[in-house]
N, C-alpha and C positions, 0 to 999 in steps of 0.2 A: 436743364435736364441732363444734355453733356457732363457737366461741370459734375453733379449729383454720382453719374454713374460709374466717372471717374475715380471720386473719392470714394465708393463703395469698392470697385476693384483692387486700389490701392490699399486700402483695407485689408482686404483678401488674401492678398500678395507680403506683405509686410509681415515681417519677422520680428522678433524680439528675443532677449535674450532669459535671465534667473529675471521672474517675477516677484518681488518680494509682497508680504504684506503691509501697510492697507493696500488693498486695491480696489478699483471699481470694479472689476469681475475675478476670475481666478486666480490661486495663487501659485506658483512652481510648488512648493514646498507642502501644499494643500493638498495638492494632486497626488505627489509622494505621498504623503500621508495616509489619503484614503486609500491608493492602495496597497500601502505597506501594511494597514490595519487589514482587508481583506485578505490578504496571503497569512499574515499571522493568526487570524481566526476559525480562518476555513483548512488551513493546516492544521492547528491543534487540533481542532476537534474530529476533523476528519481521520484523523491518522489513530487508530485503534490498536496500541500495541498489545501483544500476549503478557501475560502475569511478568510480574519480573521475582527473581530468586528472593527470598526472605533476606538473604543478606544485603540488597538494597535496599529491599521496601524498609528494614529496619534502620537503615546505615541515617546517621546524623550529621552535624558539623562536628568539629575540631574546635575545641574551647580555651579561650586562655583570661583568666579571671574570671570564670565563666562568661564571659560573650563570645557567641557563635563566629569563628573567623574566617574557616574555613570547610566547605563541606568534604567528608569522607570519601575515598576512592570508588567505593559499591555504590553511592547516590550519586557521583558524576562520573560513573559507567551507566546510569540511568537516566542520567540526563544527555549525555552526549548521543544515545540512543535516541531516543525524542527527537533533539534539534539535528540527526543526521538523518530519518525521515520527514522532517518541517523542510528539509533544504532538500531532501530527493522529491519530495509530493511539488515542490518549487520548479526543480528546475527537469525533470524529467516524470511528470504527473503518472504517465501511462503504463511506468513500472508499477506505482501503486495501486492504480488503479486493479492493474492485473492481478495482485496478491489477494485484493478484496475478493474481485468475483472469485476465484480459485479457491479464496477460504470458503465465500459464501455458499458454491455452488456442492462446495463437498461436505459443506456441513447441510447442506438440503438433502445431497445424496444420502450421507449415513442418516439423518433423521427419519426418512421415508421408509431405508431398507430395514432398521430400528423398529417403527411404525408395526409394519407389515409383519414381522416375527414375534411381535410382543404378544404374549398371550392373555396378559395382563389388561385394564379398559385404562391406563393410562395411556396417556399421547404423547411422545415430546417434541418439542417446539422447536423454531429455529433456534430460541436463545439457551436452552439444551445445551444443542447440538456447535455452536458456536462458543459458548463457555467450556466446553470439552474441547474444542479446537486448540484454543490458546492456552492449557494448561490447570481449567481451573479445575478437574478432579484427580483428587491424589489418594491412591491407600497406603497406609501402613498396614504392615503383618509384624505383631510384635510373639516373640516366642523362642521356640525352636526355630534353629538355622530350614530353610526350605532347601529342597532340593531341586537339582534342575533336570531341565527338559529339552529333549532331543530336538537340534532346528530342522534335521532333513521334514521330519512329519509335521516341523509348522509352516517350512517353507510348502511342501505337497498340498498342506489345507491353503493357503494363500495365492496358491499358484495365478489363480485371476485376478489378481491385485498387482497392477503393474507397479503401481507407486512403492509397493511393499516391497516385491518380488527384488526389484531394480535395488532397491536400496537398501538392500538386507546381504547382496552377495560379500561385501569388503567386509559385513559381519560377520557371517557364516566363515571365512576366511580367516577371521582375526579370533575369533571362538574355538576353531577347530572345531564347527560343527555344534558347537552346545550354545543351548539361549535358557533364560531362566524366569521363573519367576520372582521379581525381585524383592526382597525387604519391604521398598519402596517404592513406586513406578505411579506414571501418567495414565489416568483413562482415558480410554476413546468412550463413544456416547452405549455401542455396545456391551461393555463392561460396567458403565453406572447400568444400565437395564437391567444387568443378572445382577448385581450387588443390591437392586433394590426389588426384582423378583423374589430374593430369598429372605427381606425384609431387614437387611444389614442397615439400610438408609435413604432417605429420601427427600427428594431435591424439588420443591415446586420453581413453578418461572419468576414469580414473585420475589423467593430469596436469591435467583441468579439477578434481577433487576436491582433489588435494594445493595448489589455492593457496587452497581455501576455509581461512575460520580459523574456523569453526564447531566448537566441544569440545561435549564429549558432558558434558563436566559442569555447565556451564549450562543446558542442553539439558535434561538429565536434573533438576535443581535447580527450574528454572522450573515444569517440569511438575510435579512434588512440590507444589510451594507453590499452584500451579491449582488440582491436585486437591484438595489440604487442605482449600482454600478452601470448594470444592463439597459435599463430604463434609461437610464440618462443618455448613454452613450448612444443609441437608437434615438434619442430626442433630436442630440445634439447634429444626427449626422441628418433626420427628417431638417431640420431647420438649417441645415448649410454651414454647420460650426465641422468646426477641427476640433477631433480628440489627439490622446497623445498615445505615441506608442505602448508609454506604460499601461497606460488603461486597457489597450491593446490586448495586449500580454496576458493581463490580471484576468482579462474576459476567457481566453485560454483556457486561465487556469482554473475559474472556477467550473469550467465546463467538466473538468474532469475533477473536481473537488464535490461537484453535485453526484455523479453516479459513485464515487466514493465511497458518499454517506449514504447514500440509499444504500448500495452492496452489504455497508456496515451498522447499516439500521439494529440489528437483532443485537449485533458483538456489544457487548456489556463495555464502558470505556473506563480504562485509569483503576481498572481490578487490581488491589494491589497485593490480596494472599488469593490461594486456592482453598477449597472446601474440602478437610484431610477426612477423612473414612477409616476409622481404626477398628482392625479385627486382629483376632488370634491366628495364630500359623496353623491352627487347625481348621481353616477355613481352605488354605491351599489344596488339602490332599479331594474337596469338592470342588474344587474351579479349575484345577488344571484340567479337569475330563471335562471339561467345557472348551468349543474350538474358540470362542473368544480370548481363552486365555495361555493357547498355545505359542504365542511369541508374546515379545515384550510389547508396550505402548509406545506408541510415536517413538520407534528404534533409527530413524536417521534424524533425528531434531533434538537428540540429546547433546552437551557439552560433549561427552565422550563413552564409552564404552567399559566397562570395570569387569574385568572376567570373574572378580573376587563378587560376593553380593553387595549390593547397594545397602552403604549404611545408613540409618534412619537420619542422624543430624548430618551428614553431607549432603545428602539429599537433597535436604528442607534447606540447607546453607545456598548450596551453587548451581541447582539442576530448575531448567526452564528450558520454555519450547521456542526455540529463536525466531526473532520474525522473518528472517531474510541470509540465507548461506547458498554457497554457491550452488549446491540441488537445484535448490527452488528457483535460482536463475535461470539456471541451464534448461532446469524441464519449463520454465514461462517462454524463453526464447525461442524454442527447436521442436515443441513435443507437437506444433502445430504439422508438421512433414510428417507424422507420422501415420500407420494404419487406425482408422478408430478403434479395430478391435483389440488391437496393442495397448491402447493407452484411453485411461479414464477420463470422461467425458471433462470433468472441470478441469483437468492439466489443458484441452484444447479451449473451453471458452477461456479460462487465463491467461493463454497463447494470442487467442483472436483477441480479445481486450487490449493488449498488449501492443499491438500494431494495429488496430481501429485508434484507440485513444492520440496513438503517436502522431497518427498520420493525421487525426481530426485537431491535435495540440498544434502540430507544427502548420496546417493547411491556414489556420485563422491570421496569423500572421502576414498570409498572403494578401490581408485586406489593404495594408498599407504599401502593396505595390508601386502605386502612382505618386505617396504625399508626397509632400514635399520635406527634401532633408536638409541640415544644415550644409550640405554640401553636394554638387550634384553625384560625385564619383560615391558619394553615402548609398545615394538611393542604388546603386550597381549594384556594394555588397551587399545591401539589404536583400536584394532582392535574390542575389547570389546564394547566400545563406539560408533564406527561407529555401528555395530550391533544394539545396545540398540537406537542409534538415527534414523533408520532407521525403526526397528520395530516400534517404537511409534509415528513416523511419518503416518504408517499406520492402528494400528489397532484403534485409535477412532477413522476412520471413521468407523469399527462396531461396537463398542462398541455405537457410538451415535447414528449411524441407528438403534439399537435394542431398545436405549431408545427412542427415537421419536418413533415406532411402538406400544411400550409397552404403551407411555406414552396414547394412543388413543385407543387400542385396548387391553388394558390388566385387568384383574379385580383379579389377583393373590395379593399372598403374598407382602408389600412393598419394603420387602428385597431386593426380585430382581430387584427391583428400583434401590434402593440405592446401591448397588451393582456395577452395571453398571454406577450409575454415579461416582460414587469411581474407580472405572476404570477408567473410561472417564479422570478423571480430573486427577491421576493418571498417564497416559500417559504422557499427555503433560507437567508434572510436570519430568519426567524422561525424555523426550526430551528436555527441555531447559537445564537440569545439565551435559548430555552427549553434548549439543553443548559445552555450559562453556568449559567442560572437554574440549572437542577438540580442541579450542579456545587457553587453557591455552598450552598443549602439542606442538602445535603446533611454540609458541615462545620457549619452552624449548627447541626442537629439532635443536635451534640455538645452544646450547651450545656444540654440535657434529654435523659435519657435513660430510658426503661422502664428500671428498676433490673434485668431477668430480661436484659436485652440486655449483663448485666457480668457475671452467671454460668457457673461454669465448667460445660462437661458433664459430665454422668455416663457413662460409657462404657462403664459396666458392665451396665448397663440394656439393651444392646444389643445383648449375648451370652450366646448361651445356659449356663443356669445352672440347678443344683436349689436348690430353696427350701429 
């Protein structure tokens, strides 16, 4: 019995180094695999970018004999977009996370307040109001030149619109005061409602769904491989086995890859043109005396600002709603410090997501407190580093609460400005070197492994059975 208990400990205890295959239970390379396949799945899909410009979605390769050899600069500006949220949703989940709920919550906003003014017995939907988010409705006004319209009286009608308000001054600024109606421009969900009040055009949910290219077999496939993941590793840990920190990790991530796709449920994915609405410029001189169309659409998510009018094929060439500039950081990071009645309700749950998710990504790491590492001064910085990514996943959110209070209410020294924003920036500067860290650690812990962390399970052990 000694003899027995002994080689079960020893068991235990014993290390191993690259597993290859065949093996009688797992394999190194297996493990990577599955969850290299999980990250790559539950990224794609989850990650829902806005429309991209015509001159991507049309851009091709570069041919020589005609064989495709190299793809166009517009289609790998569009790709490198993709794989630089697959690799933010990877290694810093809870920024994305924060952009979903913030689209999602403001496109529930404007659909509701939409809803409620429409006089019309139509209703629109979340995927409305999210297809308008990320740029899918465009009008043209072909004709006569339009003329434009005064900003003081669009900023006076918007004044409760912090998100406008805010980000309309460096225009008002850079205008001298004038905004226009454009040639060209983006709709919000309030301007498809009058443009289809007056019966110019109409949009059921049906055609915003038929241009998603979201399959139900990736969809369905991804979540299999999740779940596996989950299932097992709860098996594995009921039954006394070792997992590995990658699987660790991957658990993390799909934590915040699942509220993702929920948040992103509605958003239409892989849209690759917007829905254009063509009318006469004798349409303007009846929509500008509508407040919906006294400022431009999504005016701080343009490329850039053109005092001249928006011409119709630059437009449609180069103009798209970016998924991520530094606005949208800044008010995800800091807008949580502020007064609610300052600041619109979905800049705060984007905020709190923002540092819920961090703190929930970086805290699960903490499970592998005790394993065992290839080395003992390993298990230190592991644990070092979780610590350090876990702190700084939480304290900018005071450190930028205090500077948004200061930044309005304070008339002290500027020190404690700068201060705090050296903090601020500080943190998140020591949270992305502690992920890295964790990141890098985590494949090294391949080069030793608890030998029970390469066993297959028993599956049978876990359904009921007579003896």
């Amino acid at each position: 019995m000694n003899s027995t208990n002994g080689t079960g400990d020893a068991t235990e205890t014993a290390s191993v180094g690259w597993v290859s295959p065949p093996n009688a239970g797992r394999s190194t390379w297996g493990i990577i695999w599955s969850c290299l396949t999980i990250f790559l799945l539950c990224s794609w899909k989850c990650t829902h970018l806005n429309i991209p410009t015509v001159e991507e979605s049309e851009a091709g390769w570069h041919h020589v004999w005609c064989i495709p050899v190299f793809p166009e600069k517009p289609l790998l500006r569009k790709w490198d977009r993709k794989l630089f949220f697959m690799g933010l949703s990877a290694i810093a989940p809870e920024m994305v996370v924060s952009l979903a709920a913030k689209q999602h919550f403001k496109a529930r906003q404007e659909m509701q307040r939409v809803n409620n003014t429409n006089s019309k017995n139509k209703k629109y939907t979340l995927a409305h109001a999210m297809f308008a988010e990320m740029g899918g409705f465009v009008v043209h006004f072909y004709g006569e030149t339009p003329q434009e319209l005064g900003a003081d009286t669009s900023i006076i009608d918007e004044a409760g619109n912090d998100d406008f308000a805010r980000r309309m001054k460096a225009v008002a600024k850079f205008d001298k005061g004038k905004m226009f109606i454009k040639k060209a421009q983006i709709l919000d969900l309030s301007q498809v409602a009058k443009l289809e009040s007056i019966g110019s055009f109409n949009v059921d949910e049906a055609d915003i769904k038929d241009r998603s290219k979201a399959d139900p077999f990736t969809k369905v496939f991804a979540l299999v491989q999740a779940s596996w993941l989950v299932l097992q590793s709860c098996a594995r840990k009921a039954a006394g086995l070792q997992i590995t920190e990658l699987e660790l990790m991957t658990l993390a991530f799909t934590v915040c890859a699942l509220f993702t796709y929920i948040l992103w449920w509605h958003k239409p994915f892989d849209v690759e043109r917007s829905i254009v609405v063509l009318l006469p410029e004798s349409c303007i001189r009846v929509l500008e005396k509508e407040p919906e169309w006294k400022k431009p659409s999504w005016p701080s998510q343009w490329d850039h600002f053109q005092r001249s009018l928006s011409q119709w094929d630059h437009f449609q060439w180069s103009q798209r709603i970016v998924d991520l500039d530094w606005d949208t950081f800044e008010a995800v990071t800091t807008s949580f410090g502020l007064d609610s009645g300052e600041e619109e309700s979905y800049h705060i749950i984007g905020t709190v997501a923002f540092y819920v998710f961090g703190a929930v990504f970086s805290s699960i790491h903490f499970a592998a407190w005790n394993w065992v590492f290839p080395l003992p001064v390993l298990q230190t910085i592991w644990q070092s580093f979780c610590a350090a990514a876990f702190g700084s996943a939480i304290l900018p959110l005071v450190f930028g609460g205090l500077f948004s209070k200061l930044r309005t209410n304070y008339d002290g020294p500027d020190i404690v400005v700068i201060i705090l924003v050296n903090l601020f920036f500080g943190t998140l500067v020591i949270n992305m070197i502690a992920r890295l860290a964790l990141i890098v650690l985590t494949f090294y812990c391949f080069t030793s492994m608890p030998a029970s962390a390469y066993q297959d399970l028993d599956w049978a052990q876990f359904l009921p059975h007579f003896s």
